[in-house]
Every structure is written in C-alpha cells, then in structure tokens.
C-alpha positions in Angstrom: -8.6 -5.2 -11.4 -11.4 -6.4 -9.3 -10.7 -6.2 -5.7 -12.1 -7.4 -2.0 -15.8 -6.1 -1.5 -16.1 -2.7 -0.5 -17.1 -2.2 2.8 -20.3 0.1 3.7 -19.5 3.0 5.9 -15.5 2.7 5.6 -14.7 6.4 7.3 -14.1 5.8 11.2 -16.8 8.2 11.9 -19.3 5.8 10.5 -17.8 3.1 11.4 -17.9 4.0 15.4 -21.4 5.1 14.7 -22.4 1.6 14.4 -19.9 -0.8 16.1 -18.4 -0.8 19.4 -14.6 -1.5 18.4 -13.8 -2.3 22.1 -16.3 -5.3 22.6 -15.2 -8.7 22.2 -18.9 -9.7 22.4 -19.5 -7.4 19.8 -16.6 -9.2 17.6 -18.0 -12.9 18.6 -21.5 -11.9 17.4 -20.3 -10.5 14.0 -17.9 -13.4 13.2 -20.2 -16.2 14.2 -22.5 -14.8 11.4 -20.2 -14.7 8.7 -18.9 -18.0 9.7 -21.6 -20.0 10.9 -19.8 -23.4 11.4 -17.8 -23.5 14.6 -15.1 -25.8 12.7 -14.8 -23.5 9.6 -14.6 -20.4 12.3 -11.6 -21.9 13.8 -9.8 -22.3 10.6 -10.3 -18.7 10.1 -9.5 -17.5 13.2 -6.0 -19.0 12.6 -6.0 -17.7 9.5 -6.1 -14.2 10.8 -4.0 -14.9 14.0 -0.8 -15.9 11.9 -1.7 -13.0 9.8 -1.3 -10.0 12.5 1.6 -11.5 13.9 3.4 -11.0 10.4 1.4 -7.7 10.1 2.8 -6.7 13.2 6.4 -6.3 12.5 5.2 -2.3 11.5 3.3 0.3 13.3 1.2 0.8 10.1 -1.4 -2.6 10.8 -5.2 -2.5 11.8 -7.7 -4.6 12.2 -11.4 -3.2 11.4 -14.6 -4.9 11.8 -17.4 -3.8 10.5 -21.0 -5.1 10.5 -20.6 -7.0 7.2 -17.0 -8.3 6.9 -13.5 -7.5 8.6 -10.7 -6.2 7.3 -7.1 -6.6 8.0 -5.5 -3.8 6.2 -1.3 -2.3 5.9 -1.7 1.1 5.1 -3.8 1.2 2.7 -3.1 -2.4 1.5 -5.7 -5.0 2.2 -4.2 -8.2 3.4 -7.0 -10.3 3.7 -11.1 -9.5 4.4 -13.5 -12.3 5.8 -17.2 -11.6 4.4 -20.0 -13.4 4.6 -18.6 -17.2 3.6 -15.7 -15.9 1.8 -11.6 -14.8 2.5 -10.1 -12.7 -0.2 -6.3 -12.6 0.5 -3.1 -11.5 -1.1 0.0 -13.6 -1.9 3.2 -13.4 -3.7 3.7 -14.9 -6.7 1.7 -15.9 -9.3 -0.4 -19.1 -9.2 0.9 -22.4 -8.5 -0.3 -25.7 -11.1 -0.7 -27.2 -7.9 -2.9 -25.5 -6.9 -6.6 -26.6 -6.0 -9.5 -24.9 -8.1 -11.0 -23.5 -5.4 -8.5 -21.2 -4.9 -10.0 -18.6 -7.3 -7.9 -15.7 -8.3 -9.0 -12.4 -8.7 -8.1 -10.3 -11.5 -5.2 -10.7 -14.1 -2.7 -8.3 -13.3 1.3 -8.8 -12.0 0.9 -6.9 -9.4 -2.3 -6.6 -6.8 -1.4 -3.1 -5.4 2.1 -0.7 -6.6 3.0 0.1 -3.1 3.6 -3.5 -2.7 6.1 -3.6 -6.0 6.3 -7.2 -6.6 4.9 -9.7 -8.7 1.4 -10.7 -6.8 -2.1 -12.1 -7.3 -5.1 -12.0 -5.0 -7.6 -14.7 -4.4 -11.0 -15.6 -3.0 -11.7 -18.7 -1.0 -15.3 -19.9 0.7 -14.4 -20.4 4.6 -15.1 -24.2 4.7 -12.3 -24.6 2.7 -9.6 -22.6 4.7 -8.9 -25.5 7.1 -7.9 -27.8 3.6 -5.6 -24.8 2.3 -2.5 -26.1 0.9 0.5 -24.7 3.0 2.4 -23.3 -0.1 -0.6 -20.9 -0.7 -0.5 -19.8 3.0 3.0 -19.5 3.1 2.8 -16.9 -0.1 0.3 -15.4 2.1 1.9 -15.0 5.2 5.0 -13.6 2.5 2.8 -10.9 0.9 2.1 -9.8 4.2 5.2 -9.7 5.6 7.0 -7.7 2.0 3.7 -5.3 2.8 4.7 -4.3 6.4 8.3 -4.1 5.4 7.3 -1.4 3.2 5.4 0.6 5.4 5.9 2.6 8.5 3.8 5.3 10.9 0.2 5.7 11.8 -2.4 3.5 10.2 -4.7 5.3 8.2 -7.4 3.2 9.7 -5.6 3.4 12.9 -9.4 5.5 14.5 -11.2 2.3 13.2 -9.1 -0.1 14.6 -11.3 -2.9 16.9 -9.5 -4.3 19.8 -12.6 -6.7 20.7 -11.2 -9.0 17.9 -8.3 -9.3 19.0 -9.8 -10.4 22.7 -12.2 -13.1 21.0 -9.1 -14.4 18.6 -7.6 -14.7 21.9 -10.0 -16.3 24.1 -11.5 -18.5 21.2 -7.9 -19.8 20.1 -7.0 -20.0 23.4 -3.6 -18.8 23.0 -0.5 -18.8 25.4 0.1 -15.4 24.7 -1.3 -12.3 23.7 -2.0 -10.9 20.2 0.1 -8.0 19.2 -1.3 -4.8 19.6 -0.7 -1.9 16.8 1.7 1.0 17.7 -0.6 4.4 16.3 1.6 7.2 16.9 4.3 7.4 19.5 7.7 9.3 20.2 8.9 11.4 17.8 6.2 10.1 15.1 3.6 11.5 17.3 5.3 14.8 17.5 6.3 14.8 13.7 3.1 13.7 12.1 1.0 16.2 14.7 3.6 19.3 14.6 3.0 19.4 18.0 5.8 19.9 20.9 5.5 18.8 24.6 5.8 21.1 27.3 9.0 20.6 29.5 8.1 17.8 32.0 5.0 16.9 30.9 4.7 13.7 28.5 2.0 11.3 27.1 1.7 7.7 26.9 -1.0 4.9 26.2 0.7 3.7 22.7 2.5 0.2 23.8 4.5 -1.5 21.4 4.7 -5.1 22.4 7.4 -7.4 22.1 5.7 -10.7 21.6 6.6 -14.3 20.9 5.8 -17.1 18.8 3.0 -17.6 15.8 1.0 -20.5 16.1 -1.5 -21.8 18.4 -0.6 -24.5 21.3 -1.6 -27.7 21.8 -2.9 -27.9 25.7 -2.2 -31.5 26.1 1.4 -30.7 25.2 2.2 -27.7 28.0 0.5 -30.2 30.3 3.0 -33.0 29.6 6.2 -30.8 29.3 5.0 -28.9 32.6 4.3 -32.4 34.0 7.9 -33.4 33.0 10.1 -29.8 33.8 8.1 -28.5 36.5 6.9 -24.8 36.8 10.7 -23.2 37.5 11.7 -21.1 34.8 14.5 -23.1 32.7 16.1 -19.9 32.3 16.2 -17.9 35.8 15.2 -21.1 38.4 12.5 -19.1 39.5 8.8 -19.9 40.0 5.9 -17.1 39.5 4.5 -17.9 43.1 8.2 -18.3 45.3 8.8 -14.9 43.6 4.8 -13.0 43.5 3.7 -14.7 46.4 0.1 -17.1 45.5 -1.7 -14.9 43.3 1.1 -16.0 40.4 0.8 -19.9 41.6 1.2 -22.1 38.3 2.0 -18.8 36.2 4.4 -20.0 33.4 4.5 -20.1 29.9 6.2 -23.2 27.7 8.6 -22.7 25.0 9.5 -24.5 21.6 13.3 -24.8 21.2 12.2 -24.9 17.7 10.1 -21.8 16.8 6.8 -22.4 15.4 7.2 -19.5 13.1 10.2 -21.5 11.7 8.2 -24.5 10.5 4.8 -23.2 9.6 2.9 -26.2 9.7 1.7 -29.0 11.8 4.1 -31.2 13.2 4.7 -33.5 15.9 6.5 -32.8 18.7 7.8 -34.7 21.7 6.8 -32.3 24.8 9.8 -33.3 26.8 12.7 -33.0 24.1 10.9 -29.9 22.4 9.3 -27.9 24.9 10.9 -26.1 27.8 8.9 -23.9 30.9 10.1 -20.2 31.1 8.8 -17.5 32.9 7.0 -14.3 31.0 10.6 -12.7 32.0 12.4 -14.8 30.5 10.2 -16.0 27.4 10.2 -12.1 26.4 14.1 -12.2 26.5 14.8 -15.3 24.5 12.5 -13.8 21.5 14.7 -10.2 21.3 17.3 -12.5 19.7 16.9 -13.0 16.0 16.9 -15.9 16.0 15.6 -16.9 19.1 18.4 -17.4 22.4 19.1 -20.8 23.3 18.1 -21.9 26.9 21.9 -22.0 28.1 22.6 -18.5 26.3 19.7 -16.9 28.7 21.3 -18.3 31.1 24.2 -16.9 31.0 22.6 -13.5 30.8 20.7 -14.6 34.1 22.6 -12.1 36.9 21.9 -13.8 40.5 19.2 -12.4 42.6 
C-alpha cells in the first residue's frame, strides 16, 4: 500500500542535527512554507490542534517537524503528515459516496496499518481544501485517531524527535484559551520498567508532566468578551476572582466554559454567550473536566469546601 511521503533524515539524531525542536520561530518558518496562504494555514492548524487533543488521551503521541513536512505519529502509526500543499490522514471506515473527489484515497487495502485492526483507509488532500472538508470525513478522522491511541501505551518511539515549538505556534497562532497537551515520555514505574533502572532511596526524578486539559476546539474572542461582560470575572464555581485571591499580577485571569463541550458537537455552531458560556477559574475549569462527562456548574459547587 502506498503511504504518506517518507520523510528525509527520520532518526532523532538527524533530525536534531538540522532543526531546533524547541523554537516556535523555527515551527512558524517551516509551516508558513508548506502552507503559504495564511487562510489555508489556519485550516490546518485546526486540523492538527483537534488532532493532538484526541492523540493525547495516551503517552505514546509525538509531534515531529522536520524541514520538509510534519508528522503527527502514535507509535509508529502516522495520523496525519502536512507536506508541501498536501495532508495525508487516516480514517475509519471505508469511503463515503458522499464524499467530494478531492478527497483522494490512498491505496486499496481494509486496513491502513495491523496495529490499528479495523477496517480503515488513508487519504490525501491539497491544504486549500482542508477548510471545505466535510465533517463526516473529519469526524472518521478524529475516530482513527482516537481507536489508535486506545491501542497504544508507553514511550513514543519518536518521543527524542518530538518538537515542542509547534505546539507554542499552534498555540499563539490559534490563539487558544488553553494550552496544548503535552506528551507523557516515560514516567513512574514506566520509566523504571522500560530503563531497568532503580532510584536510590530519597532521591527521585521529575520533568515528565502529564496534563489534564480541557476542551477541543478553538474560541471565538467576541464570545468570552460577551459572556465575561455578562457573568463577571468571579469563578461560577468557587466565587473567587484571580486578582482578590493572587493579588494584581492575576487581574482579569479567567477562563470561560461551555456547558455544552465542544468536543461533544464537533462542528460550528451558534451559541448564545450568556445561556452557554460560564466564567471559571483555572482551579475550577481543571476540576469540572476530571468528570467523564464533564461536572455541571452546581455539582462543582457542591465540591467547593469554604475558604
């Protein structure tokens, strides 16, 4: 089966030879030339952002950029690579009738890679057209990625290669409420197991943070503004604000939730700011996303012990 473009110098010595993996400007300069048009670069920044958030649910992700394409990769599955003017990508299923033409699969087998045992096709798209892709194809998209990270666990192989400036330019470029998740390579026990290694008594490493992070999509602006404008800047859930609590330097610190998770819907929809949107402090928003599915404002409430 044909499959995404190989990408020159793939070991992580190579790859660190020629990249700096830490430098968003680094990420910018790459991405802007294999998606010239700032419209079309957008779309598939998106594209990947709703990606490693699904990714994310196992310690096995990465993200690699390299000077000719990036690569976002579980295990050795690859989930989707940008090149120059083109997205390959993986979905479940076979192909829909529905489907536009210029969503050109890839090969002709049932199943794109046997670690991922289920029926699956891969596709190629040009990046102009990523904005107009139908949300049943994303959605079987956003599917094969989530059946691959269910079926894989530990340290990324590509975990050395991994290139935390793209995930600050997604950020900054999106600009999005809340952080990116950042991969788990090797903690705990796994560390221990997969190295053989044992800690002396007292002494411990750390520097592998698993975050807990909350909702998919990206924000509309105008839409905090009017719900902030409406609720205030007190925390729905603890009556706190950032500033009575931090003192100035957290003045205007809070972060706006949807009653009705993004990740729920997974498209565009319209939203009345004050009936839909709710302010809660980075506290709070972290504990109303550890239920599955999300806590209702009054049940954080009534976790709320008073201060």
């Amino acid at each position: 089966m044909k499959r995404s473009p190989s990408v020159r110098g793939d070991s992580s010595r190579s790859y660190r030879r020629f990249l700096q993996r830490q430098s968003e400007g680094c990420a910018a300069s790459v991405i802007e030339r294999l998606v010239p048009k700032p419209r079309a670069r957008r779309s598939v920044a998106r594209f990947f952002a709703s990606a490693i958030r699904c990714a994310a649910s196992t310690t096995s992700w990465a993200l690699t950029l390299h000077s000719d394409s990036l690569r976002l990769n579980v295990g050795p599955v690859q989930l989707a690579t940008l090149s120059a003017g083109v997205i390959w990508f993986c979905t479940t299923g076979r192909r829909r009738k529905e489907w536009p033409g210029w969503v050109q699969r890839v090969g002709s087998g049932a199943v794109v890679y046997k670690s991922v045992d289920l029926v699956s096709s891969q596709y190629r798209i040009n990046v102009e057209q990523v904005s107009r892709l139908p949300h049943s194809v994303r959605a079987a998209f956003l599917e094969y990625v989530s059946q691959a990270a269910s079926r894989r666990a530990g340290k990324s192989p590509w975990h050395a290669a991994h290139s935390p400036g793209v995930l600050a330019f997604l950020e900054r470029y999106l600009d999005l409420d809340s952080p990116l998740p950042r991969p788990v390579h090797g903690s705990g026990s796994e560390s221990a197991q997969e190295g053989g290694e044992e800690l002396p008594e007292g002494v411990y490493k750390e520097g592998a943070v698993k975050w807990m992070l909350v909702n998919v999509f990206e924000r509309d602006q105008a839409a905090k503004a009017a719900c902030l404008a409406r609720w205030g800047f007190a925390c729905s859930g603890c009556g706190e604000t950032m500033g009575a609590r931090y003192g100035s330097i957290a003045d205007g610190l809070i972060e706006v939730h949807h009653l009705i998770p993004l990740s729920s819907i997974r498209r565009t929809y319209t939203l009345d700011p004050v009936k839909d949107l709710r302010p809660v402090c980075p506290n709070c928003h972290a504990v109303v996303h550890r239920g599955r599915p999300p806590l209702s404002i009054e049940e954080l409430r009534s976790l709320v012990t008073p201060r």
